[in-house]
Structure formats: C-alpha cells, structure tokens
Backbone as a ProteinNet text record, in pm:
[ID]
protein_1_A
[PRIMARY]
XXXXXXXXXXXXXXXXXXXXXXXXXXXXXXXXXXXXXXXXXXXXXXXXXXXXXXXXXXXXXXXXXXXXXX
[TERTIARY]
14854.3	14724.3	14717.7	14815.9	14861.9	14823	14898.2	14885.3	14678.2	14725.3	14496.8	14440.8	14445	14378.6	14385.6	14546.4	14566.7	14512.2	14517.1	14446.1	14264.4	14233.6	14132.2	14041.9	14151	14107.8	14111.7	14233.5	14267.5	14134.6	14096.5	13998.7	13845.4	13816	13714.1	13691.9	13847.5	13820.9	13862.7	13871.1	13855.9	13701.2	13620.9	13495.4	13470.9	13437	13398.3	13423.5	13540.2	13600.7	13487.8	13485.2	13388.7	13217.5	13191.9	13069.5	13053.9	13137.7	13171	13149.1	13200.9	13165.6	13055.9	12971.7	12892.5	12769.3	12766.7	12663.3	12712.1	12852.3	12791	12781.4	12769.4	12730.6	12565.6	12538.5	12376.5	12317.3	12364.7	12319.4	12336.6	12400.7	12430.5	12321.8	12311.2	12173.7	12061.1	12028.2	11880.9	11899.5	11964	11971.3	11976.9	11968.6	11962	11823.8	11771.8	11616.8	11544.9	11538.8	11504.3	11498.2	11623.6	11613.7	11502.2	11520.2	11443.4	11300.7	11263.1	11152.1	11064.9	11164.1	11118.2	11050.1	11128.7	11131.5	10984.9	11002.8	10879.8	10752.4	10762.5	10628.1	10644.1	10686.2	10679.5	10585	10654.4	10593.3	10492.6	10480.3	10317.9	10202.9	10248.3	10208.8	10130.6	10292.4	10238.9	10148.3	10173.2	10066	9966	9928.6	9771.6	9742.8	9785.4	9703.2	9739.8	9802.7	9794.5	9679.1	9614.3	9498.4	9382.6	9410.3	9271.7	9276.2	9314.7	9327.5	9303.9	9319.8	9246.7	9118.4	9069.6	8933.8	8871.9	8901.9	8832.4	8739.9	8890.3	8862.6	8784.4	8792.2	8700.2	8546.3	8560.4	8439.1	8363.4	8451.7	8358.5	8373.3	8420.1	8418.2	8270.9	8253.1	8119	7965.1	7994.2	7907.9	7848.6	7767.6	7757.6	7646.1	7644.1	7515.3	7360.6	7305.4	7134.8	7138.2	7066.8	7068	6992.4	6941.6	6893.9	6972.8	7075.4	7254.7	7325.8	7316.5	7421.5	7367.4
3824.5	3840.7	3971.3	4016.4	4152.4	4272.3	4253	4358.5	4385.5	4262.6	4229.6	4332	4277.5	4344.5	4507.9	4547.6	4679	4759.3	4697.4	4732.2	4812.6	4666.9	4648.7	4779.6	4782.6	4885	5013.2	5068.1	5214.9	5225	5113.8	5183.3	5219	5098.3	5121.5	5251.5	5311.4	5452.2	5518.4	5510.7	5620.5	5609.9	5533.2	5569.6	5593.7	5574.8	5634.9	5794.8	5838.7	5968.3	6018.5	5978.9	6042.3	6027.5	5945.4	5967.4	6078.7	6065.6	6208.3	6289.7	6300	6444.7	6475.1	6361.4	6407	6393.6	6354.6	6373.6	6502.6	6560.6	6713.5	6789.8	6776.2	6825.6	6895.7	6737	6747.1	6792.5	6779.7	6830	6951.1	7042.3	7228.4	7211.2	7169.9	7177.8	7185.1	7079.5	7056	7159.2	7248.8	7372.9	7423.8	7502.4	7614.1	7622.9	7484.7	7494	7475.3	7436.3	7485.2	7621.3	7699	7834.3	7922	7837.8	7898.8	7878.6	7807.6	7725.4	7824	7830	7927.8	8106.2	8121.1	8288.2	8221.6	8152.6	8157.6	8149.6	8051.2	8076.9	8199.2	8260.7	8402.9	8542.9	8506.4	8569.5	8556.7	8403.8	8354.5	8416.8	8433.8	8464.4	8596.7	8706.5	8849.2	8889.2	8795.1	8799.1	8780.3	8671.6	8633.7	8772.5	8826.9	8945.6	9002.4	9095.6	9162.1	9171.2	9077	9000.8	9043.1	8977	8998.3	9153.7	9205.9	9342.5	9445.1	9366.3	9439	9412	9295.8	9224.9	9294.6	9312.3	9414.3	9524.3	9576.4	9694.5	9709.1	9613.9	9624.3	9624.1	9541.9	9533.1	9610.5	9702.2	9807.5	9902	9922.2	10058.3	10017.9	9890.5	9876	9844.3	9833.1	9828.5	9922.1	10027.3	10180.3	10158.3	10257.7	10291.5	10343.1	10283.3	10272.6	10463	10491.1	10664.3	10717	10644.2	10699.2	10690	10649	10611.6	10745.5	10825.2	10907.2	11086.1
8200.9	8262.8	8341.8	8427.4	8493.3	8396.2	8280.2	8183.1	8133.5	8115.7	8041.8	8148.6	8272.5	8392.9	8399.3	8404.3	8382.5	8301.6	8204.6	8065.5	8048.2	8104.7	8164.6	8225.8	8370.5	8503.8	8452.8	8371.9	8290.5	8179	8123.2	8028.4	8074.8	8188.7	8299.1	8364.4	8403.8	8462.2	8393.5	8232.6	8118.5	8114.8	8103.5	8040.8	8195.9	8348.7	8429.8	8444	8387.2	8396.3	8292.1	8211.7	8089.6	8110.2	8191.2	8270	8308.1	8442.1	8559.7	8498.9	8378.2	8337.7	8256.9	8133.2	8115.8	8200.4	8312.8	8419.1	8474	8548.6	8525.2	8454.9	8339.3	8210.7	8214.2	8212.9	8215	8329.5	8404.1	8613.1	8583.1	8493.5	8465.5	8367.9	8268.6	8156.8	8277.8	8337.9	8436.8	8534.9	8602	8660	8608.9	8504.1	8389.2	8371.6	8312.9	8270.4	8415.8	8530.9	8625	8635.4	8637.5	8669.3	8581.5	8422.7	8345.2	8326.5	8413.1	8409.2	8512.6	8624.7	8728.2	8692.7	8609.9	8512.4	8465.4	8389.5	8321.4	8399.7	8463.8	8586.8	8620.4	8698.4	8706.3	8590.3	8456.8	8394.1	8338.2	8346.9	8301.9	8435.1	8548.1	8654.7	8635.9	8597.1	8567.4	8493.1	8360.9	8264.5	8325.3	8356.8	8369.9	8460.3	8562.3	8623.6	8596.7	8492.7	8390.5	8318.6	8272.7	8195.6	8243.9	8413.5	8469	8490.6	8530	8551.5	8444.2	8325.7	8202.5	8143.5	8218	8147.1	8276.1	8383.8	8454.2	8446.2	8421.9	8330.7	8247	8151.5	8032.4	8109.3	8188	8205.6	8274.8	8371.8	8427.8	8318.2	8251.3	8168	8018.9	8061.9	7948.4	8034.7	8190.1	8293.1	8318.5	8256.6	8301.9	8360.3	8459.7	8563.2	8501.5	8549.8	8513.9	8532.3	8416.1	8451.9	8625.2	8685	8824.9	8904.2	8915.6	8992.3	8952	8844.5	8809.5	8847.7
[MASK]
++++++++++++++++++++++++++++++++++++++++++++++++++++++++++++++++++++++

C-alpha cells in the first residue's frame, strides 16, 4: 500500500511539474501578444491621424476661396 501511495504522489507531481510549466508557457505567449497588441494600437493610432491629416488636406486643397477673398 506504501509503494501504491508513492507511486501515486511521484506521478501527481509529474503531471503538476508539467502543468508548472505549461502555464508558464502560456503566461510568455499572453505577454508577447499583450506587448503586441499594444504596438498595434499604437499604429492603428498613427494611422488614423495620418488619415485625418490627409483628408484634411484634401479638403482644403479642393475648398478654394470665392474669387472676392483672393
């Protein structure tokens, strides 16, 4: 019965050991795509006023002044 138990406890904290690790496995995956998640907001950021800053543009450059303004 000693042995069963032993048996037992060693294979219990073989698969806990193999948890441990693929939980920090995945805890480095979910900080990665965080980090990358972050970049991307950022550049979705730049873009968009990038965007606006060109639809601006566009738009004063097709806005021209009534000829008694110039």
């Amino acid at each position: 019965m000693a042995d069963e138990n032993s048996s037992r406890l060693e294979k219990l904290e073989s698969h806990l050991a193999h948890l441990e690790h693929q939980v920090e496995q995945l805890n480095a995956v979910v900080i990665e795509q965080v980090k990358m998640l972050e970049r991307l907001k950022k550049e979705v950021q730049r873009q968009s006023t990038a965007m606006q800053t060109l639809e601006l543009e566009r738009i004063k450059a097709n806005n021209q002044k009534p000829p008694h303004y110039q």
